[in-house]
PDB file of N, CA, C and O in Angstrom:
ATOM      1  N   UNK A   1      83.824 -79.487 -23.927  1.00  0.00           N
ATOM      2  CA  UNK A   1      84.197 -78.444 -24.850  1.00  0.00           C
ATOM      3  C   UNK A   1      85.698 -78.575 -25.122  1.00  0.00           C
ATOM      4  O   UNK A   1      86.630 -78.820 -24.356  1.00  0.00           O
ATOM      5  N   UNK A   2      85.657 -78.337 -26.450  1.00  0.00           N
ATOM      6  CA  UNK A   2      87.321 -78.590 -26.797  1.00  0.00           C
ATOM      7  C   UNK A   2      87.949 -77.007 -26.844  1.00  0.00           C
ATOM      8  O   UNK A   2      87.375 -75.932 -27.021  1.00  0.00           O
ATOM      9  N   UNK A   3      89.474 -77.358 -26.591  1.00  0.00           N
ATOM     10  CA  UNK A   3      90.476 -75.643 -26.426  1.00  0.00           C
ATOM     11  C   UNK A   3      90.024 -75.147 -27.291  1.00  0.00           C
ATOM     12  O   UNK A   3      89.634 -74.046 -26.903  1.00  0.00           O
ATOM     13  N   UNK A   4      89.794 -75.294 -28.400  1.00  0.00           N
ATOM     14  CA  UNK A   4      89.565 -75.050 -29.965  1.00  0.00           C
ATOM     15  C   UNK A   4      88.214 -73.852 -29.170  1.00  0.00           C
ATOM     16  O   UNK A   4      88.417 -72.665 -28.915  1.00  0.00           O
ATOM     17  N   UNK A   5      87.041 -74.534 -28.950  1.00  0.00           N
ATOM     18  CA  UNK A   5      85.747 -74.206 -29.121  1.00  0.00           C
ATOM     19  C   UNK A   5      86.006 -73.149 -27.839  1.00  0.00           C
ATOM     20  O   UNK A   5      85.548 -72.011 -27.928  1.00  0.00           O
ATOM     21  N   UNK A   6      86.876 -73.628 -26.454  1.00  0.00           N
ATOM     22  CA  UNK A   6      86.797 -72.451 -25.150  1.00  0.00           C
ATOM     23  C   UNK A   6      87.150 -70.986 -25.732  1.00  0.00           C
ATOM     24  O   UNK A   6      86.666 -69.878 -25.502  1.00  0.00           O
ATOM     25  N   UNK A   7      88.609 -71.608 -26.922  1.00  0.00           N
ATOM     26  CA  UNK A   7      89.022 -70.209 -26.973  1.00  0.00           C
ATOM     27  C   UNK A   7      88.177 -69.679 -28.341  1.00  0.00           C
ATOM     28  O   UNK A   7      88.355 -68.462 -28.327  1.00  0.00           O
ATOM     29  N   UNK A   8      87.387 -69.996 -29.453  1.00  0.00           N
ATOM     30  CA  UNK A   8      86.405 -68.984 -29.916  1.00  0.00           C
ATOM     31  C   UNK A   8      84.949 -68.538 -29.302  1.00  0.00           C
ATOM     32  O   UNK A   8      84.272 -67.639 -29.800  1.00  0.00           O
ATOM     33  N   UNK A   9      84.535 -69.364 -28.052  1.00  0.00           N
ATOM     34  CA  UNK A   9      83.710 -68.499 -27.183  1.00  0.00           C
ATOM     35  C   UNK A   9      84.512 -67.351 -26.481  1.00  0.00           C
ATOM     36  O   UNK A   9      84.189 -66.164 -26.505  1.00  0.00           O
ATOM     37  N   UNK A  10      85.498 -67.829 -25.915  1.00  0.00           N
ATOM     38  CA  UNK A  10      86.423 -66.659 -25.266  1.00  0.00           C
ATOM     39  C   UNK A  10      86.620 -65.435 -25.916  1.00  0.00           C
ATOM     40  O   UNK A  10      86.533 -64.444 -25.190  1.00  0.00           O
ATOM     41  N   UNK A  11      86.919 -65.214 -27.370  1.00  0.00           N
ATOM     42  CA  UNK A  11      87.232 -64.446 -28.729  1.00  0.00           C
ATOM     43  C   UNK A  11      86.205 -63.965 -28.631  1.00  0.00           C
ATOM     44  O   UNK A  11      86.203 -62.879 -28.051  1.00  0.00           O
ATOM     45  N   UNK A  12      84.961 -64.463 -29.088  1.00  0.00           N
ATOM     46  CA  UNK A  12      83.443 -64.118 -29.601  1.00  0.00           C
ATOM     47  C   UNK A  12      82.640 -63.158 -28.016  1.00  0.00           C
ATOM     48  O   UNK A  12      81.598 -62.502 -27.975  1.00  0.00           O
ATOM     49  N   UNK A  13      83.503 -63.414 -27.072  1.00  0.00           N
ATOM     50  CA  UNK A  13      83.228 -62.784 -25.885  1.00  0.00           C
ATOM     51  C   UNK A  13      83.169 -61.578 -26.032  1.00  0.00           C
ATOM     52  O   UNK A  13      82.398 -60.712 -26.446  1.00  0.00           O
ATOM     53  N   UNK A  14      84.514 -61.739 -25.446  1.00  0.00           N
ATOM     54  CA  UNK A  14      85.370 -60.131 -25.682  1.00  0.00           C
ATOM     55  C   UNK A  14      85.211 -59.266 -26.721  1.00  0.00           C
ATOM     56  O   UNK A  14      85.305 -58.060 -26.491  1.00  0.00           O
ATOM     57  N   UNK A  15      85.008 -59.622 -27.719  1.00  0.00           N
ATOM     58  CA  UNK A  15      84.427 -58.559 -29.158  1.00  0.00           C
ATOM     59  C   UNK A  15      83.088 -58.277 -28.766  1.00  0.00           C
ATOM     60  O   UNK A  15      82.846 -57.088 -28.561  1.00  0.00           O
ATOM     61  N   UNK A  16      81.979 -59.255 -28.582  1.00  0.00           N
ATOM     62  CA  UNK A  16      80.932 -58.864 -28.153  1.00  0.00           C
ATOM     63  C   UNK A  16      80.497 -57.609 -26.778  1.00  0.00           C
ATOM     64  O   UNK A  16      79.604 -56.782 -26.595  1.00  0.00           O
ATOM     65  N   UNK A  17      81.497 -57.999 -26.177  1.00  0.00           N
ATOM     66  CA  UNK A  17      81.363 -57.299 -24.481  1.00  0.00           C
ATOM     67  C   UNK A  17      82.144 -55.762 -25.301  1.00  0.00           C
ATOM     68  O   UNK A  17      81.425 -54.766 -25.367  1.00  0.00           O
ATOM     69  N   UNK A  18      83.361 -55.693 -25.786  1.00  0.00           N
ATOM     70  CA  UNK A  18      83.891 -54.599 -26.289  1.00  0.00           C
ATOM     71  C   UNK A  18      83.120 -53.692 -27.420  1.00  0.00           C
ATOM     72  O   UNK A  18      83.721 -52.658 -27.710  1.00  0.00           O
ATOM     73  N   UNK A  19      82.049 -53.893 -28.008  1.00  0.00           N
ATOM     74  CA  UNK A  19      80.994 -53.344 -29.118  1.00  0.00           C
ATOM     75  C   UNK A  19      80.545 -52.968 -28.216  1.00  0.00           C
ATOM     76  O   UNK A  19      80.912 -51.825 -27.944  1.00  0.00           O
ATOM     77  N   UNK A  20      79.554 -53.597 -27.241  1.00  0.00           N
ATOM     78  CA  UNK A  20      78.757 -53.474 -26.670  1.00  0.00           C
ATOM     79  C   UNK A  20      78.839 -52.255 -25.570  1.00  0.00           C
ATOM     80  O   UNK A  20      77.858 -51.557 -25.312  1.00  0.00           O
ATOM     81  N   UNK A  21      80.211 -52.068 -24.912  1.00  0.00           N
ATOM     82  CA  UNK A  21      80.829 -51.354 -24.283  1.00  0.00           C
ATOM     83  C   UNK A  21      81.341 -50.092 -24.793  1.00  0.00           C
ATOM     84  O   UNK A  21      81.858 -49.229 -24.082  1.00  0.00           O
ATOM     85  N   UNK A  22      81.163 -50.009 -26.161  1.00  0.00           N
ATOM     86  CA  UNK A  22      82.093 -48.680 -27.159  1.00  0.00           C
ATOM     87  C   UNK A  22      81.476 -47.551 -26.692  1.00  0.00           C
ATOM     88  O   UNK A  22      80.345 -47.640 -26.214  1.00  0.00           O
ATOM     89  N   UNK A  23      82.077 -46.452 -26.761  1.00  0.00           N
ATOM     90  CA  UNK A  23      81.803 -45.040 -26.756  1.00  0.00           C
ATOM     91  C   UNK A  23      80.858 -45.250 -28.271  1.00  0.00           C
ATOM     92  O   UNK A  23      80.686 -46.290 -28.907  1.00  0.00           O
ATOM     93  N   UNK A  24      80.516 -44.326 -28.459  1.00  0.00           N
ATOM     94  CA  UNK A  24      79.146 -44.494 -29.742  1.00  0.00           C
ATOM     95  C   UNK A  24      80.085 -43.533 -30.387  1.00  0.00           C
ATOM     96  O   UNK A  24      79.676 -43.007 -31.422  1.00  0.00           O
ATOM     97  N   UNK A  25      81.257 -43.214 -29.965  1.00  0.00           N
ATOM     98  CA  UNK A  25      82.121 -41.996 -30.726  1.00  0.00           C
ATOM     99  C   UNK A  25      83.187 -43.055 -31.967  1.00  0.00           C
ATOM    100  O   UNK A  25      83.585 -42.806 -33.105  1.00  0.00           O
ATOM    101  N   UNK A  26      83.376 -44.447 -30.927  1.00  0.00           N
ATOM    102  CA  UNK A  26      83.955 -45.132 -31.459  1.00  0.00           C
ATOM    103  C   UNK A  26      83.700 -45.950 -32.617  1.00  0.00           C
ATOM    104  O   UNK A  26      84.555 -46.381 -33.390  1.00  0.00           O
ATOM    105  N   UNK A  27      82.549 -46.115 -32.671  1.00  0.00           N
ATOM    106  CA  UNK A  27      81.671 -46.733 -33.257  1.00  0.00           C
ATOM    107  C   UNK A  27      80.168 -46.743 -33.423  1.00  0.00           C
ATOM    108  O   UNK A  27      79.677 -47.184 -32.384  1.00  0.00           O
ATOM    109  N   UNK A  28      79.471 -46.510 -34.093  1.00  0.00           N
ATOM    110  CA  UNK A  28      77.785 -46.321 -33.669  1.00  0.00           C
ATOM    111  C   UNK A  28      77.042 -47.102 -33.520  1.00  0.00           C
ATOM    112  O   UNK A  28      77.467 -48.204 -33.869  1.00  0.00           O
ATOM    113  N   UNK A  29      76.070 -47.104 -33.151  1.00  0.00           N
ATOM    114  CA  UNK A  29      74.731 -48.001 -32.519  1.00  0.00           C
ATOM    115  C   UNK A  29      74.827 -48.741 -33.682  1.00  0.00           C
ATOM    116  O   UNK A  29      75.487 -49.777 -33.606  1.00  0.00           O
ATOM    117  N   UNK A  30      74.215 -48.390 -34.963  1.00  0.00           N
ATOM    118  CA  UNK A  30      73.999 -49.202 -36.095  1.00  0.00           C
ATOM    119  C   UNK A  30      75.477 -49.697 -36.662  1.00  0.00           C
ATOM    120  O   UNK A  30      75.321 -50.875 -36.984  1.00  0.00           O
ATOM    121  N   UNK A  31      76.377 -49.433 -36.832  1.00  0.00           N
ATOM    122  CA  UNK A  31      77.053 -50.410 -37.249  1.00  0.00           C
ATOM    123  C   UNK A  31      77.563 -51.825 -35.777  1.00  0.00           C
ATOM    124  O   UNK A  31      77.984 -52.958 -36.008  1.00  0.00           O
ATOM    125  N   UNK A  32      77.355 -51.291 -34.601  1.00  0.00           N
ATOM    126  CA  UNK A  32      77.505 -52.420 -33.557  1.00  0.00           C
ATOM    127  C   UNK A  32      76.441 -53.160 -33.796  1.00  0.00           C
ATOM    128  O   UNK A  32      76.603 -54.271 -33.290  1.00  0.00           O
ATOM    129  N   UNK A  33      75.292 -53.044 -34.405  1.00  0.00           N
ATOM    130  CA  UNK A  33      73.944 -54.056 -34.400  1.00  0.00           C
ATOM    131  C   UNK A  33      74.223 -54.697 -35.577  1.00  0.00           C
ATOM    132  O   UNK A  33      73.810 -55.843 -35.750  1.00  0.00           O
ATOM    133  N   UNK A  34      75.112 -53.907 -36.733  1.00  0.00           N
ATOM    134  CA  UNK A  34      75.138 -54.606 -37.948  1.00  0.00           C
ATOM    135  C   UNK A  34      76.311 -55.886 -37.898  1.00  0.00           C
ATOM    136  O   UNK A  34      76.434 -56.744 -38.772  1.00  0.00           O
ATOM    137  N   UNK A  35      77.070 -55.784 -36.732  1.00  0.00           N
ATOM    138  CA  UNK A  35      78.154 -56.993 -36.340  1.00  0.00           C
ATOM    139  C   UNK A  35      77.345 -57.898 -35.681  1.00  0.00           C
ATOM    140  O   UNK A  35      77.093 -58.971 -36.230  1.00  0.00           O
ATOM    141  N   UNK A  36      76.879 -57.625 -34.542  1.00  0.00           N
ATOM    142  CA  UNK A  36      76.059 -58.330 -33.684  1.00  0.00           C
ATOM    143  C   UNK A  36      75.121 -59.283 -33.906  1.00  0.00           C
ATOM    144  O   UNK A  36      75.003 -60.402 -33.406  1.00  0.00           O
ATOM    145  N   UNK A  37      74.320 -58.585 -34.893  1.00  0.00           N
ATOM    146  CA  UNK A  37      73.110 -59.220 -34.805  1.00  0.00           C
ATOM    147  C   UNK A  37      73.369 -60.670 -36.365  1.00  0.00           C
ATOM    148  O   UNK A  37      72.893 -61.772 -36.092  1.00  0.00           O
ATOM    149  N   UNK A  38      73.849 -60.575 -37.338  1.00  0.00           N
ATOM    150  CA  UNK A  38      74.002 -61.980 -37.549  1.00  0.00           C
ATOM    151  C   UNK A  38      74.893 -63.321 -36.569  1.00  0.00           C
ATOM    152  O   UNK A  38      74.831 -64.540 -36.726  1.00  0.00           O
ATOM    153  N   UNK A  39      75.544 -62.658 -35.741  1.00  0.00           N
ATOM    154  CA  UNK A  39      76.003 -63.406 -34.783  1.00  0.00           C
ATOM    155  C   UNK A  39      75.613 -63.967 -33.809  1.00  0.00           C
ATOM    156  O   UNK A  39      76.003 -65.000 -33.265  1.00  0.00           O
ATOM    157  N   UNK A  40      74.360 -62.875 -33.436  1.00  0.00           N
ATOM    158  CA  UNK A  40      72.866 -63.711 -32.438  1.00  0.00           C
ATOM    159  C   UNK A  40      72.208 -64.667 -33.171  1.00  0.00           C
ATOM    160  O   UNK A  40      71.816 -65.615 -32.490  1.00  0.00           O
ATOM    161  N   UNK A  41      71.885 -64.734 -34.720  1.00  0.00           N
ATOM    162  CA  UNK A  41      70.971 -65.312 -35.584  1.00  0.00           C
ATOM    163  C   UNK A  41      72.078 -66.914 -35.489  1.00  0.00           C
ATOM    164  O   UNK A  41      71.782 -68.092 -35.289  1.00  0.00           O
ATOM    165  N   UNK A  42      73.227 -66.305 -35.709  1.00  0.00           N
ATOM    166  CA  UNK A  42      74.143 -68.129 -35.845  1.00  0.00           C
ATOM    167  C   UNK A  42      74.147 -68.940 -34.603  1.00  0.00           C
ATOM    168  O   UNK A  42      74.356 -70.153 -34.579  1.00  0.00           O
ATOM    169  N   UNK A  43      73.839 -68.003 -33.316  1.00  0.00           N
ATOM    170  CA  UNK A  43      73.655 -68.472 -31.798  1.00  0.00           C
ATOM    171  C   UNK A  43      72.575 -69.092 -31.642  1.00  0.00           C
ATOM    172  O   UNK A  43      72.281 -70.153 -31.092  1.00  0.00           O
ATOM    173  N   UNK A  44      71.941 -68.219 -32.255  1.00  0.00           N
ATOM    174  CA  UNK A  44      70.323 -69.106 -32.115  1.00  0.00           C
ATOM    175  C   UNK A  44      70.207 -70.517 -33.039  1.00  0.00           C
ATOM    176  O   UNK A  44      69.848 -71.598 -32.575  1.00  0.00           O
ATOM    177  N   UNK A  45      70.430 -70.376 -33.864  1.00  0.00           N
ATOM    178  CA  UNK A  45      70.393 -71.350 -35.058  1.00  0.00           C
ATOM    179  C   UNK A  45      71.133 -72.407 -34.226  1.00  0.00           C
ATOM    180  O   UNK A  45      70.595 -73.501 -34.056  1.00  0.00           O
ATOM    181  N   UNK A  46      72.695 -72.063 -33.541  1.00  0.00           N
ATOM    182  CA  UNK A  46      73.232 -73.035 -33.152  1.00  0.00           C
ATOM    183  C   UNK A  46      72.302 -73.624 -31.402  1.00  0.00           C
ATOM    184  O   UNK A  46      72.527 -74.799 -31.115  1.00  0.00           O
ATOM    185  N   UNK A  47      71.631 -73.053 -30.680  1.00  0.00           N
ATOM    186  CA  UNK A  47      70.852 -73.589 -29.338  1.00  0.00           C
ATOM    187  C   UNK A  47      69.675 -74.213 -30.250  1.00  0.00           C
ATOM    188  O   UNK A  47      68.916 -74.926 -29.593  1.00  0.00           O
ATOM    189  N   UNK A  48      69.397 -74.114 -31.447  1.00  0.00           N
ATOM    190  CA  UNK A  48      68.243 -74.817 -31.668  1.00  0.00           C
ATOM    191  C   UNK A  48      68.642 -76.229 -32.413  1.00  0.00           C
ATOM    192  O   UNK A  48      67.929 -77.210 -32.625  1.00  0.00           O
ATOM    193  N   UNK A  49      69.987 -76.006 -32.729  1.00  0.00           N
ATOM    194  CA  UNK A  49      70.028 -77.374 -33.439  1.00  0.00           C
ATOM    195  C   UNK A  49      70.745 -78.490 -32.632  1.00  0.00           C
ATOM    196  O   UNK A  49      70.972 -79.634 -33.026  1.00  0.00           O
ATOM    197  N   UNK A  50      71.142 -77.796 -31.105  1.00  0.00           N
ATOM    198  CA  UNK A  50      71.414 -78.712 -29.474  1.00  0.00           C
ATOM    199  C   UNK A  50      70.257 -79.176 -29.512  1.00  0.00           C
ATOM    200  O   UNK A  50      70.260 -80.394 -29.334  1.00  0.00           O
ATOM    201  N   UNK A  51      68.889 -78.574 -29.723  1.00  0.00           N
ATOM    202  CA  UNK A  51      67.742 -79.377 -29.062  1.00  0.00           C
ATOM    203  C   UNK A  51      66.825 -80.312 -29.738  1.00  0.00           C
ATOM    204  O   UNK A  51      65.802 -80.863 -29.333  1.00  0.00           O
ATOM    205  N   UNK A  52      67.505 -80.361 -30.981  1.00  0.00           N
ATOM    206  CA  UNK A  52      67.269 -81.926 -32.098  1.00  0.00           C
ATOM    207  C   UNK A  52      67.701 -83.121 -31.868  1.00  0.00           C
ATOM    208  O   UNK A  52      67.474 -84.025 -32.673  1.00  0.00           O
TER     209      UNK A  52
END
């Protein structure tokens, strides 16, 4: 893994863990799923195209 790639897993971490972690005052359920979840879809897309 290159610095490049450690530090946008590192980035993509911490935003993820910090949504995930919000007071629902801070932010609500549905707009944390509306960040999240195309970002699971590019995760997935990206473990499936490791196994080509």
């Amino acid at each position: 893994m290159t610095p490049l790639e450690r530090t946008l897993a590192r980035a993509l971490t911490e935003v993820v863990i910090r949504l995930d972690l919000s007071d629902d005052d801070a932010i609500t359920p549905a707009a944390t799923m509306q960040v999240l979840q195309p970002v699971a879809v590019l995760l997935q897309d990206l473990s499936e195209q490791g196994h080509r």
